[in-house]
N, C-alpha and C positions, 0 to 999 in steps of 0.2 A: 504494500500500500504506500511506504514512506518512497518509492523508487517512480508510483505513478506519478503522487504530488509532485516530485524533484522534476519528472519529466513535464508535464502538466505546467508547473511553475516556470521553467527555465523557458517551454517555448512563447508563452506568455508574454514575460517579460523580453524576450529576445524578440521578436516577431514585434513588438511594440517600437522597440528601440529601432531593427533596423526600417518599418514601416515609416516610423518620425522620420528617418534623411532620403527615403526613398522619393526622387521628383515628383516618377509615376503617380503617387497618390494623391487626391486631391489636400490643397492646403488646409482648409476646416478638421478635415482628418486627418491631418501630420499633425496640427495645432492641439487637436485632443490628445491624441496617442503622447505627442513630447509631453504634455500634462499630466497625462496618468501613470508616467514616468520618473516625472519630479517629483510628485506627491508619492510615490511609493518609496523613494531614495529617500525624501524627505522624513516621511513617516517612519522608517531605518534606523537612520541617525537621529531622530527625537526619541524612537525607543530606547535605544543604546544609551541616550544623554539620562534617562530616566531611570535607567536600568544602574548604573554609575552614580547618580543624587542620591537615588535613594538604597545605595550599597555604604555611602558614608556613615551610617549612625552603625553599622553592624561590622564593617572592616573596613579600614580607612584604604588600604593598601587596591585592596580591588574597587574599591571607587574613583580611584586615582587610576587603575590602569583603564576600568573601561571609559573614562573620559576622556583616556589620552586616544584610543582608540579610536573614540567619537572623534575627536578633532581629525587625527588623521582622515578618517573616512571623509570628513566634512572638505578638507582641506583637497585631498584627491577628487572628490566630486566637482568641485569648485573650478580643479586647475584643466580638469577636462572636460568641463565644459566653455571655460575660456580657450582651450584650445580650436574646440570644435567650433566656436562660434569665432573666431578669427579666420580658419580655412577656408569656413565658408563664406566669408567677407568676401575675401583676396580673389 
C-alpha cells in the first residue's frame, strides 16, 4: 500500500511540476498546477517549521536541527526557483 501512495504521490507531484513549464499547456492551467505546487512545498516547510517549534519544550537539540533543516529546505526552494525564473526571462 505505502509503495502505491509513493507511486501515486510522486506522479502527482511530478506530472504537476513538469505540466507548470510545459508551453503546450494552456497558461490558466500552468498558473494552477505552479500553484498547487507552491502551496504543497509551502505547506512542507510550514510542517517541518512546526514540527521543530514545537520539538523545543521536549528536546532542545532536535528543535534546532529540524529548523535548521526547515531553512535549508526553505533556502533551496527559494534559490530554484530564482533560478528557474531567470532562465526563463533570458
Amino acid at each position: 500500500m505505502e509503495i502505491l501512495f509513493e507511486i501515486l504521490f510522486d506522479l502527482i507531484i511530478e506530472g504537476s511540476v513538469e505540466l507548470s513549464k510545459s508551453k503546450r499547456v494552456p497558461l490558466p492551467i500552468r498558473i494552477i498546477l505552479g500553484t498547487l505546487v507552491s502551496l504543497f512545498f509551502i505547506a512542507v516547510i510550514a510542517l517541518i517549521g512546526f514540527v521543530g517549534v514545537s520539538m523545543f519544550s521536549e528536546n532542545v537539540l532536535a528543535g534546532i536541527f529540524f529548523l535548521g533543516i526547515d531553512v535549508l529546505f526553505a533556502f533551496l526552494i527559494i534559490r530554484r526557483g530564482m533560478k528557474e525564473f531567470r532562465r526563463r526571462r533570458v
